[in-house]
ROPA-631424 format. One line per 3 residues: their letters; for each residue x, y, z of C-alpha. Coordinates in steps of 0.25 Angstrom, whole numbers, plus 5000, padded with zeros to 4 digits. Layout:
// residues N
a) X Y Z ~ ... $
***
This chain:
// residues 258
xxx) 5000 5000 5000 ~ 5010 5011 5004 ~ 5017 5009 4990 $
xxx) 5005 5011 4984 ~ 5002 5022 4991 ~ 5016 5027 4988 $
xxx) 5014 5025 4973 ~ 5000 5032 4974 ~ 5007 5046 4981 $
xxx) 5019 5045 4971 ~ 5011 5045 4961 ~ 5001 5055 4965 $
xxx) 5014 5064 4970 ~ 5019 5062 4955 ~ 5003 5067 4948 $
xxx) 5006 5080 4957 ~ 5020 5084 4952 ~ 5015 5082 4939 $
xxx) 5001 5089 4940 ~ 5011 5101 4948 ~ 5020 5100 4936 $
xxx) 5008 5104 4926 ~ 5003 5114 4935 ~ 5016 5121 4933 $
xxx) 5016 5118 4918 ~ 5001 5122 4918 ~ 5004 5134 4925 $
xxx) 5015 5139 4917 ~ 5009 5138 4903 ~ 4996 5144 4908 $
xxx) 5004 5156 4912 ~ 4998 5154 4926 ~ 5001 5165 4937 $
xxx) 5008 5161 4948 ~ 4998 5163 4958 ~ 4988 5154 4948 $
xxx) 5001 5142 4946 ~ 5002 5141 4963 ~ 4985 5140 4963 $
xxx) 4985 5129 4955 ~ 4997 5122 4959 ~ 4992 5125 4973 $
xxx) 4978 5118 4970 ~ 4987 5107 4963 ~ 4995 5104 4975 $
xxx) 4984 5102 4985 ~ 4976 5095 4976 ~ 4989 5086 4974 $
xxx) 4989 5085 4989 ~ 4975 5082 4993 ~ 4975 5073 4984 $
xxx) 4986 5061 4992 ~ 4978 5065 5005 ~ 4965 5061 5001 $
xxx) 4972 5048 4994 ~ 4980 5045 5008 ~ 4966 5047 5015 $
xxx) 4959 5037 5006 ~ 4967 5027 5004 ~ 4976 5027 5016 $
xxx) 4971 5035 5027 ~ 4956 5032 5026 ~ 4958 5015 5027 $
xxx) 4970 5017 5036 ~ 4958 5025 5046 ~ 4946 5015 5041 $
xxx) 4957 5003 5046 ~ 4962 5010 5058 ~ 4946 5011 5063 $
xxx) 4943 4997 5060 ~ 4954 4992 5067 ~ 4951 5001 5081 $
xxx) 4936 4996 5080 ~ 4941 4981 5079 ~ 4953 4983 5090 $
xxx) 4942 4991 5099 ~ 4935 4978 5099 ~ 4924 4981 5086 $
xxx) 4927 4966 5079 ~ 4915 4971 5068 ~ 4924 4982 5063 $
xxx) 4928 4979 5050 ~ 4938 4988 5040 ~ 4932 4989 5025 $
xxx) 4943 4998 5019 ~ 4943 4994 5006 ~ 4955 5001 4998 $
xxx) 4967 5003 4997 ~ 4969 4989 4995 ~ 4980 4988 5006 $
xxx) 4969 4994 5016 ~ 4958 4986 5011 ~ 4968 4973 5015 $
xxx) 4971 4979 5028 ~ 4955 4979 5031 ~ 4952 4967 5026 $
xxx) 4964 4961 5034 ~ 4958 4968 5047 ~ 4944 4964 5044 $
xxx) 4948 4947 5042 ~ 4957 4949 5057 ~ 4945 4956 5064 $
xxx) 4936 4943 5057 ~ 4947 4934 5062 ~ 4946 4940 5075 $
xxx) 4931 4940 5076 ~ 4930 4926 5072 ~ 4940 4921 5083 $
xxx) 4933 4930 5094 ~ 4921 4924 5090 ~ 4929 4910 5092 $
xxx) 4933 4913 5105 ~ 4919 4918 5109 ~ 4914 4905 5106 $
xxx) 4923 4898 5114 ~ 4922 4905 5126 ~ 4907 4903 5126 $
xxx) 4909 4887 5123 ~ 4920 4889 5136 ~ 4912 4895 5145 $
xxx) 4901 4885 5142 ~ 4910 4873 5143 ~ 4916 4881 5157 $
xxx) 4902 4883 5162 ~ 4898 4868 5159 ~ 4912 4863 5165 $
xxx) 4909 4873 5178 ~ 4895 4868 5178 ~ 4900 4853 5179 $
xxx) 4911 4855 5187 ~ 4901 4862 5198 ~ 4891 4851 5198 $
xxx) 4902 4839 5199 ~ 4906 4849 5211 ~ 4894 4849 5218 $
xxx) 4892 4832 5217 ~ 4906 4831 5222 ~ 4902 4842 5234 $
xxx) 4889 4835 5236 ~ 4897 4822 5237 ~ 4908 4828 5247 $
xxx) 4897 4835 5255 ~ 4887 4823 5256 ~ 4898 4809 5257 $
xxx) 4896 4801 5269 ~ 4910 4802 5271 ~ 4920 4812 5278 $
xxx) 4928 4819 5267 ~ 4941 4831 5269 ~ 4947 4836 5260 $
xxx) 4961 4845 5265 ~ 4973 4852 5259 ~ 4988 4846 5258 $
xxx) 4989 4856 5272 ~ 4977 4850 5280 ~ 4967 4861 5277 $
xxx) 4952 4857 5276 ~ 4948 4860 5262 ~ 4934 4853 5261 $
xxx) 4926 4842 5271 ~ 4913 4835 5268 ~ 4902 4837 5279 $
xxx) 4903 4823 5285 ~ 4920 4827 5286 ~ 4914 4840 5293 $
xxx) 4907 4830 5303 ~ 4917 4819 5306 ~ 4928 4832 5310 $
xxx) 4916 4838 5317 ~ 4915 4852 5311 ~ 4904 4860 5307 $
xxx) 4900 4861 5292 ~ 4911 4869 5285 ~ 4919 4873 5296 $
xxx) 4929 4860 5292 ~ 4935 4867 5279 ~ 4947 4875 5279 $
xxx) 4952 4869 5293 ~ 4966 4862 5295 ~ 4963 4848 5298 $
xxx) 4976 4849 5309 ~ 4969 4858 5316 ~ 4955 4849 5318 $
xxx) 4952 4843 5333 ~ 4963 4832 5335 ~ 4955 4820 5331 $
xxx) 4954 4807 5323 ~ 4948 4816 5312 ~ 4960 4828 5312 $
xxx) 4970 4816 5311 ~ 4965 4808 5300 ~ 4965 4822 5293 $
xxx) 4978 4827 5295 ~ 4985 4812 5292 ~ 4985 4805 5279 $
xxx) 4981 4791 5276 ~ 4968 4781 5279 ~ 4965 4782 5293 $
xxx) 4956 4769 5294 ~ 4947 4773 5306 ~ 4947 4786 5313 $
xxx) 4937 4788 5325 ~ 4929 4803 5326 ~ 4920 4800 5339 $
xxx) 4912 4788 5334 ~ 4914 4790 5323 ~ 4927 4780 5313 $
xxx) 4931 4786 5300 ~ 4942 4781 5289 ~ 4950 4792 5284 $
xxx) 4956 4792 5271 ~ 4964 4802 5264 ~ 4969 4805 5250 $
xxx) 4977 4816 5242 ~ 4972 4826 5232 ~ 4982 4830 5222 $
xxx) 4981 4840 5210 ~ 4986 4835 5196 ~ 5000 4838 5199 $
xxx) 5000 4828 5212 ~ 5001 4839 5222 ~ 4991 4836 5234 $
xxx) 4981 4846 5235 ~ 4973 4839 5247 ~ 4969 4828 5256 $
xxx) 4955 4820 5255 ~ 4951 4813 5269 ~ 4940 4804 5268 $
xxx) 4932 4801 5282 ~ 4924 4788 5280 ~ 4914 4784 5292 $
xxx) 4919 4771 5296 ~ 4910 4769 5308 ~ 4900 4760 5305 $
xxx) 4911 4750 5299 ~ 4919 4752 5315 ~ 4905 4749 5320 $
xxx) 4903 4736 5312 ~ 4917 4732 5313 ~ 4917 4732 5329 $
xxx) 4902 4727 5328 ~ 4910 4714 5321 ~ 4921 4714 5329 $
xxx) 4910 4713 5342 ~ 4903 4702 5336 ~ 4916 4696 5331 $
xxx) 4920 4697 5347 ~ 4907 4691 5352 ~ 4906 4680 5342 $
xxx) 4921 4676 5348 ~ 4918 4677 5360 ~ 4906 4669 5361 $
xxx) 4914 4658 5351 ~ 4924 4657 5364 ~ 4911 4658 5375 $
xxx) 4909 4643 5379 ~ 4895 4637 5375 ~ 4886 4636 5387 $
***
């Protein structure tokens, strides 16, 4: 584009010498006065003159203005601005180049849109199935007829079942956040501060079997400790109900008959 536009203004810059030249020329054989020959070669120069402007203005200076509008529209965030400069033909290429980009870009945003919705309709399904799964296992937990703990790697209280609540003897909620050590010095207090199985425990009247079992995070670090408090009490009573009769049966085997 700038050659020809440089090719344009040479050649327009060579029409003027020559239309000056034959003003002079004009002017001499005409005899012209002096004041008459600097009239028209007055009128002539500025006529010369206004002319390049008014070429600059419509052919550079006007699409230059018409390009430089539609591209503050599209960057102001107006994706429906569209240049329609049609010529020169360099400008006419630069709009049309502009105008496929902002379709580009329309298209992809349009993508993206899309994909958010599907994203936040598959995260609210996920969300919704992960808080229902939530509330079974919650249900579980709470409503199990066994004693459940669960504490950190340091001993702190994290969550307890109701039953768990009843076997240590607290009131609803007031078990969470505690330091096991620091519970009353029982049974109960050392099952939770020691590991392993801990066959049968005695709270009151009351046997449990403790179990205990590690939680770790997918790069094997422990996270916590799950104690499970089974009621073992009615097995203690049939047990020493047996091992009564077991006693008697012997002892009346030894009794002489009579």
């Amino acid at each position: 584009m700038a050659y020809r536009l440089s090719r344009r203004l040479l050649m327009w810059w060579a029409v003027a010498v020559l239309a000056i030249s034959a003003v002079h020329i004009g002017a001499d054989r005409l005899s012209l006065g002096t004041v008459a020959h600097l009239l028209a070669e007055g009128v002539l120069v500025v006529s010369l003159l206004l002319f390049p402007y008014y070429f600059l203005r419509r052919r550079v200076i006007g699409p230059l203005a018409s390009i430089r509008e539609t591209a503050r529209r599209i960057t102001g965030g107006d994706l429906t601005a569209r240049s329609d400069v049609k010529s020169p033909e360099e400008f006419h290429d630069l709009s049309e180049t502009i105008n496929t980009m902002v379709g580009q870009l329309v298209s992809t945003y349009a993508q993206l849109r899309n994909s958010n919705v599907i994203l936040e309709k598959t995260v609210k399904e996920r969300t919704s199935d992960l808080s229902i799964e939530r509330d079974k296992l919650s249900a579980i937990f709470r409503s199990i007829p066994i004693g459940i703990i669960y504490l950190s790697p340091e001993g702190e209280v994290i969550d307890a079942n109701p039953l768990m609540e009843e076997i240590i003897g607290l009131p609803p909620g007031r078990l969470k956040g505690k330091d096991a050590a620091m519970l009353p010095e029982t049974a109960i207090r050392e099952a939770l501060t020691t590991g392993g199985l801990h066959p049968d425990i005695n709270q009151g009247d009351r046997h449990y079997a403790v179990s205990s079992n590690g939680v770790f995070d997918g790069s094997g670090n422990l996270t916590g400790l799950l104690k499970v408090f089974a009621d073992i009490t009615e097995e203690k009573k049939l047990e020493r109900k047996k091992a009564d009769f077991a006693s008697m049966v012997t002892h009346d085997l030894k009794s002489p008959l009579t």
